[in-house]
C-alpha positions in Angstrom: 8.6 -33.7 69.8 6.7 -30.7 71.6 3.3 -32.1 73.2 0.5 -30.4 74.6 -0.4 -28.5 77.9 -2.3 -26.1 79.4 -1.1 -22.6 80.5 -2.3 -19.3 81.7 -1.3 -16.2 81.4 -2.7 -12.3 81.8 -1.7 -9.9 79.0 -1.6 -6.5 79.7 -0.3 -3.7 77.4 1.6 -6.0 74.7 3.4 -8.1 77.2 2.3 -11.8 78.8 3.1 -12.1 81.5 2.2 -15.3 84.4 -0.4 -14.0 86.8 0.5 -13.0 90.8 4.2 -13.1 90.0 5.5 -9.7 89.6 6.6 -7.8 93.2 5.2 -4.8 91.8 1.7 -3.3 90.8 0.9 -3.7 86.9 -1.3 -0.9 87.3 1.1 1.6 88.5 3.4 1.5 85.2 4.5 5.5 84.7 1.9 7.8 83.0 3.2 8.9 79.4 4.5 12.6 81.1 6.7 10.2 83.6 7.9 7.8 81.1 9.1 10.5 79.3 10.9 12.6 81.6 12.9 9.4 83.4 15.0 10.2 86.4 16.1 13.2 86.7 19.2 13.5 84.2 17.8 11.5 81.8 17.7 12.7 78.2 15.2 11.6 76.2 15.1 12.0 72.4 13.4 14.9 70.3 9.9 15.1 70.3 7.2 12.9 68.2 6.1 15.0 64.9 2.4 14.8 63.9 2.5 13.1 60.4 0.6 15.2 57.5 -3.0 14.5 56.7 -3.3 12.3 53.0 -3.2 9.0 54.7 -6.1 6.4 55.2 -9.0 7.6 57.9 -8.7 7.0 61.3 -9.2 3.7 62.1 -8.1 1.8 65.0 -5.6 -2.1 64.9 -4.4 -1.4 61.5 -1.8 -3.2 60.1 1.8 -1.2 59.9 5.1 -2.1 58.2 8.7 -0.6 57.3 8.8 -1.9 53.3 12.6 -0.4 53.6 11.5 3.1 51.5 8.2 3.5 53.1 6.1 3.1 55.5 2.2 1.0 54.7 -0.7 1.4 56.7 -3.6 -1.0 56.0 -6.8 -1.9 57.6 -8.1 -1.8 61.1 -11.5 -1.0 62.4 -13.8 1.7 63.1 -14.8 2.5 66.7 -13.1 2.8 70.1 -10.2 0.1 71.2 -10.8 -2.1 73.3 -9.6 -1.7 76.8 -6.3 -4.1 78.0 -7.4 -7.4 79.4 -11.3 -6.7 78.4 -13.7 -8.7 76.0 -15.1 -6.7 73.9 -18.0 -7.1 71.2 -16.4 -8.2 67.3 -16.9 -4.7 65.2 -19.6 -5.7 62.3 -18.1 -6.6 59.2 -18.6 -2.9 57.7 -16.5 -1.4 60.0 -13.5 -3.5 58.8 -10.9 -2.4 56.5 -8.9 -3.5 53.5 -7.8 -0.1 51.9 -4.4 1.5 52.8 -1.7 4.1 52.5 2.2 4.6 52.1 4.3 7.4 54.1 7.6 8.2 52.8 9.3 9.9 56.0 11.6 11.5 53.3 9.0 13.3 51.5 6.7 13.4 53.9 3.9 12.2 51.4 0.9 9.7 52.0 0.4 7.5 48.3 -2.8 5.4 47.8 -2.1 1.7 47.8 -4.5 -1.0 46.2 -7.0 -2.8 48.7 -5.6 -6.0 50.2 -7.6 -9.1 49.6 -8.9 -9.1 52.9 -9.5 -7.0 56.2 -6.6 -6.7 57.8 -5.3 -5.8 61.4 -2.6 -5.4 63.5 -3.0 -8.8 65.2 -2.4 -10.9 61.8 1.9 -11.8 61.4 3.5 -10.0 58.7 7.1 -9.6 57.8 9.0 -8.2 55.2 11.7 -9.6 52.4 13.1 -8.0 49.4 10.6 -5.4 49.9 7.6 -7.4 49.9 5.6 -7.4 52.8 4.0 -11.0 53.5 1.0 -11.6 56.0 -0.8 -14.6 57.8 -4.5 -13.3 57.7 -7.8 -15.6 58.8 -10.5 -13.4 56.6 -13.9 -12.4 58.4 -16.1 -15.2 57.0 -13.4 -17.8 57.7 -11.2 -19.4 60.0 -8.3 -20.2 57.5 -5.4 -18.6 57.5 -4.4 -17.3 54.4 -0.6 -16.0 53.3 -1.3 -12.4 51.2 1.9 -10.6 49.5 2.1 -7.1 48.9 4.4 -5.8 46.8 4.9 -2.1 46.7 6.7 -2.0 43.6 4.1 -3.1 41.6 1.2 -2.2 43.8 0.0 -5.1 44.1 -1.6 -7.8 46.4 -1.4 -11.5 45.6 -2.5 -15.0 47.7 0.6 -17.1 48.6 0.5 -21.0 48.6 -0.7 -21.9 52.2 1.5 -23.0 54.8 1.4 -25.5 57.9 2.3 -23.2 60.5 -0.4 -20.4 61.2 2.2 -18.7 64.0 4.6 -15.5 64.1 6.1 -14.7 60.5 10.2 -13.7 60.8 12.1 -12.3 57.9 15.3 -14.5 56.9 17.8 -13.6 54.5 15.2 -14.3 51.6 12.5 -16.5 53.0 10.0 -16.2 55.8 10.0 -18.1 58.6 6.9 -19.1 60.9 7.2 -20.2 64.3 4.1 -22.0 66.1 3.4 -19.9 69.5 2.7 -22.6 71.9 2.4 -26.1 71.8 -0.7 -25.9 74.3 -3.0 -27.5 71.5 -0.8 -29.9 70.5 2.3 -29.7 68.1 2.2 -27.5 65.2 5.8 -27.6 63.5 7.6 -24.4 63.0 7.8 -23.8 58.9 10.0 -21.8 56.6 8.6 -20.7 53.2 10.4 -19.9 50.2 8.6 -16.7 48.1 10.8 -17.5 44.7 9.1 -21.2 44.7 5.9 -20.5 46.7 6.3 -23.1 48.7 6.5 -24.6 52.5 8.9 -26.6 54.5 8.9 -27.7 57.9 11.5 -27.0 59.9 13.4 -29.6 62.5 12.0 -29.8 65.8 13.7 -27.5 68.6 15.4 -29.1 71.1 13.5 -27.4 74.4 10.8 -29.2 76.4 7.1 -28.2 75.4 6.8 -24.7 75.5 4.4 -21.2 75.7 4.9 -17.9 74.4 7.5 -19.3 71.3 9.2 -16.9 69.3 11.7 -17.5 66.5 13.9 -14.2 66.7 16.5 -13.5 63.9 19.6 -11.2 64.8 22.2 -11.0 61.4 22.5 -14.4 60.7 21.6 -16.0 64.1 18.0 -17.5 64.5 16.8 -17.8 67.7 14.0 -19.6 69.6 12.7 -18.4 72.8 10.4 -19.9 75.2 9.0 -20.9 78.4 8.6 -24.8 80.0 4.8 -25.7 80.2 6.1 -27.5 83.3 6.2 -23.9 84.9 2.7 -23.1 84.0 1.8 -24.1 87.9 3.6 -21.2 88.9 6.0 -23.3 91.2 9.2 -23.1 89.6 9.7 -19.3 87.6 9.3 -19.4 83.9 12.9 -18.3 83.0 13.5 -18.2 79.3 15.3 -21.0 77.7 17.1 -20.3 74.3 18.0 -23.0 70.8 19.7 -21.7 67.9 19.1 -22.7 64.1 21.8 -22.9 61.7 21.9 -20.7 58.7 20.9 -24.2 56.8 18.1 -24.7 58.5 19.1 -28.0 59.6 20.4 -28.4 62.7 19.5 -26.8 66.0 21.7 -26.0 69.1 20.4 -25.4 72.7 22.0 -23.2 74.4 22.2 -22.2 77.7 19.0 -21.2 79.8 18.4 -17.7 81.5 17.5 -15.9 84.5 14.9 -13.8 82.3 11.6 -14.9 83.7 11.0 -12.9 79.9 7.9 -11.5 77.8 5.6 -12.9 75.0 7.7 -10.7 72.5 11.5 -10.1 72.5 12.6 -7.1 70.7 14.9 -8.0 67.9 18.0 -5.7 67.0 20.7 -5.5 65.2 22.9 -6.4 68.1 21.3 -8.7 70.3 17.3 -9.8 71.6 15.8 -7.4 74.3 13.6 -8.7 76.5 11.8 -4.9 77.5 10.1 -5.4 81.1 11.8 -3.7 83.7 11.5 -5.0 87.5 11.9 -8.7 89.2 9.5 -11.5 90.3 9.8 -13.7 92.7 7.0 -15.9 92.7 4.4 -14.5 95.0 3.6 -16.0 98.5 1.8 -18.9 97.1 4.5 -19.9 95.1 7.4 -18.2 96.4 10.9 -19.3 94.3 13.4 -18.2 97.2 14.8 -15.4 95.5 14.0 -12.5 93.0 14.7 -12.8 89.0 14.3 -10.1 86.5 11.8 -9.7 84.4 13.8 -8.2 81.2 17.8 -8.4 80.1 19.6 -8.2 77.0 20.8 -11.2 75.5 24.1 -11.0 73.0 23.6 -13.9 70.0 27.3 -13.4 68.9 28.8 -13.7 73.2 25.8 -16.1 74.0 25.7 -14.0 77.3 23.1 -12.2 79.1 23.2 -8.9 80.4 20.8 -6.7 82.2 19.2 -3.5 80.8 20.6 -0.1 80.6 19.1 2.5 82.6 16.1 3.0 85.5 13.9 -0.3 86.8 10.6 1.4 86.2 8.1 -1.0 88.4 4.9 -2.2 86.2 4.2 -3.3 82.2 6.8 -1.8 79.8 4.0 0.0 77.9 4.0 0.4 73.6 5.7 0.8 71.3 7.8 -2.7 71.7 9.7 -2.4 68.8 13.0 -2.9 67.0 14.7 0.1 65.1 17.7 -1.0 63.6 20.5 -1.9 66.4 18.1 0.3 69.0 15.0 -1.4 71.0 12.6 1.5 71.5 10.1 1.1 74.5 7.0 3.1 75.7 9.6 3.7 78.6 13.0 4.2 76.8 15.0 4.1 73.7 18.0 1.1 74.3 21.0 1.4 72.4 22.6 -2.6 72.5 25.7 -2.3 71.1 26.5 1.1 73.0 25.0 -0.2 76.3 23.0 2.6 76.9 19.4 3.8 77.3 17.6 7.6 77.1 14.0 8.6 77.7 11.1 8.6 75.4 9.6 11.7 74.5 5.9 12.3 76.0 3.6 10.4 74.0 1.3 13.1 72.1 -1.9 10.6 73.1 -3.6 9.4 75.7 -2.4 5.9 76.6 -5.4 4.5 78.3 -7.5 6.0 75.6 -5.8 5.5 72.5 -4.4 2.2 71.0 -2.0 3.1 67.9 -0.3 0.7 66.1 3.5 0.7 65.8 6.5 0.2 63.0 10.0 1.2 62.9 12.4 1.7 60.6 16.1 1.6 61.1 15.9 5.5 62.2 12.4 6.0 62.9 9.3 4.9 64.8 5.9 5.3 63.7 2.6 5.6 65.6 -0.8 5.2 63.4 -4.4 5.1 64.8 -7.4 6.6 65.2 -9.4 7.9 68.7 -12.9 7.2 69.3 -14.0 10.3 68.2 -12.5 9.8 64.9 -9.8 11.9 65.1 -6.7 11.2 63.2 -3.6 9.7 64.9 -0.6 10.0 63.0 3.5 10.6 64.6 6.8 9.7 63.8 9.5 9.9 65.9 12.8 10.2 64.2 15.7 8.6 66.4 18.7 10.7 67.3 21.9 9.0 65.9 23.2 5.4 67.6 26.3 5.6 69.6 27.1 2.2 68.7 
């Protein structure tokens, strides 16, 4: 059974990571023009493409998904974002969204989709199965969590049964999956839910010690958890990543064997393996010193149960957005990794300003989109289409 503890950690740009123990300077992660031109022979893929006006007004934190024939972009705010590790003031409730959009990347056309139940933003878990795009949202006037389905086909938006698990939604096969992020509070079980019955289950309890920054990762059939001992919360001993895999029955769990990743909040999944994105080492700090350096990122192969390190430059600081997977590619705000080839290229300059502007990220198996809105109300809209895999 996973108890509770206490942890801290400092988020910066997408990524958690344990304050003081990085050897190099968050704030010197690569400016957009560097990230894209890499070391010199680096080739970075074509160029973003500004999307076509027709799609919902610029809004920043909206919600964005890959339905498998389009693209759906629902919600967010009004107003500036909010700067990376700042508080900032909740936006009143009539600058919150619920309408949306659909972008087909093949025709290039924006379609009007009905308004979801309830504002909706880019922090609420979604996932998508058989084309239906399920969401854990807590709606403005409450602090309930609610499961909301959206199904494209029919246009329409419908309030699921609720679950006990108010974490991380995964696709599987043909049921979703939640995983409980931490078990700082307490224990929350991990749950699957079943859309063709509406209706929860709990899943068995992972065999790892209590554990922060939880993620149930599926890779083909393999579903994995990831997540860091509470016991290294103190900083003393270095928060490597430790790993369990679930059978496809959902029955029985298997640990396997722990890393040298000191890892992130998020692993990418791909079709070939989980990518942990942030480049560099840590070691500890003086205060806490752990004898030695380990990296912050690697690559780890579900089908091998191996680890291996990732392709391409160490680029000191945060791995800044997108963090997301495109098919058997994990695409970074630093690079574009191939995991079955092995390989990694450049990202294109970013056609926004990174400090300034916040958009919010999907990917489909060949493309990534980028969908926001600037403080000045100007639109944000780009797609980057991926050259061809070598894998």
């Amino acid at each position: 059974m996973r108890n509770a503890g206490r942890c801290t950690v400092v988020v910066a740009l997408g990524v958690a990571l344990l304050a003081g123990c990085t050897d190099g300077d968050h704030d010197d992660a690569p400016p957009a023009s560097a990230a894209a031109a890499g070391p010199a022979g680096v080739v970075t893929q074509a160029a973003w493409s500004e999307i076509p006006d027709g799609g919902p007004p610029p809004r920043i934190g909206a919600l964005v998904a890959w339905l498998g024939d389009a693209f759906v972009v629902v919600g967010g705010v009004d107003g500036a974002p909010c700067p990376a590790n700042a508080s900032c003031i909740s936006p009143p409730p009539d600058a919150r969204h619920r309408d949306g959009a659909a972008y087909d990347p093949q025709t290039r056309h924006w379609t009007a989709i009905a308004d979801a139940p309830t504002v909706l933003r880019d922090s609420d878990s979604a996932a998508v199965v058989d084309g239906v795009l399920y969401v854990q949202a807590v709606p403005v006037d409450s602090t309930a969590v609610t499961l909301l389905a959206y199904d494209h086909g029919k246009d329409e938006w419908t309030q699921r049964a609720p679950g006990p698990c108010s974490g991380r939604l995964t696709a599987y096969r043909h049921v979703v999956l939640c995983a409980s992020a931490t078990d700082e509070r307490g224990v929350t079980p991990d749950a699957v839910y079943d859309p063709a019955a509406d209706s929860w289950s709990e899943l068995p309890d992972d065999p790892l010690a209590p554990s922060f920054d939880r993620n149930l990762s599926v890779v083909g059939d393999h579903i994995i958890v990831t997540a860091n001992d509470l016991s290294s919360v103190s900083g003393s001993t270095p928060p490597v990543v430790h790993l369990a895999e679930l059978d496809p029955s959902l029955k029985t769990w298997t640990r396997l064997p722990d890393s040298e990743v000191v890892g992130t909040a998020t692993p990418i999944a791909t079709d070939d393996g989980l990518v942990f994105p942030e480049t560099g080492t840590s070691d500890g700090g003086e205060v806490n010193g752990w004898g030695r350096a380990y990296p912050n990122g690697g690559i780890y192969d579900v089908e091998k149960r191996t680890w291996g390190p990732l392709p391409g430059p160490a680029v000191p600081g945060s791995t800044p957005s997108p963090l997301v997977g495109a098919g058997d590619r994990a695409v970074t705000g630093i690079a574009v990794i191939d995991v079955g080839a092995g390989t990694s290229v450049g990202l294109p300059d970013v056609p926004w300003q990174r400090e300034r502007d916040q958009p919010s990220f999907a990917a489909s198996p060949t493309s990534v989109l980028a969908w926001g809105g600037a403080a000045d109300q100007t639109a944000l809209g780009y797609l980057l289409e991926l050259e061809p895999s070598e894998s």
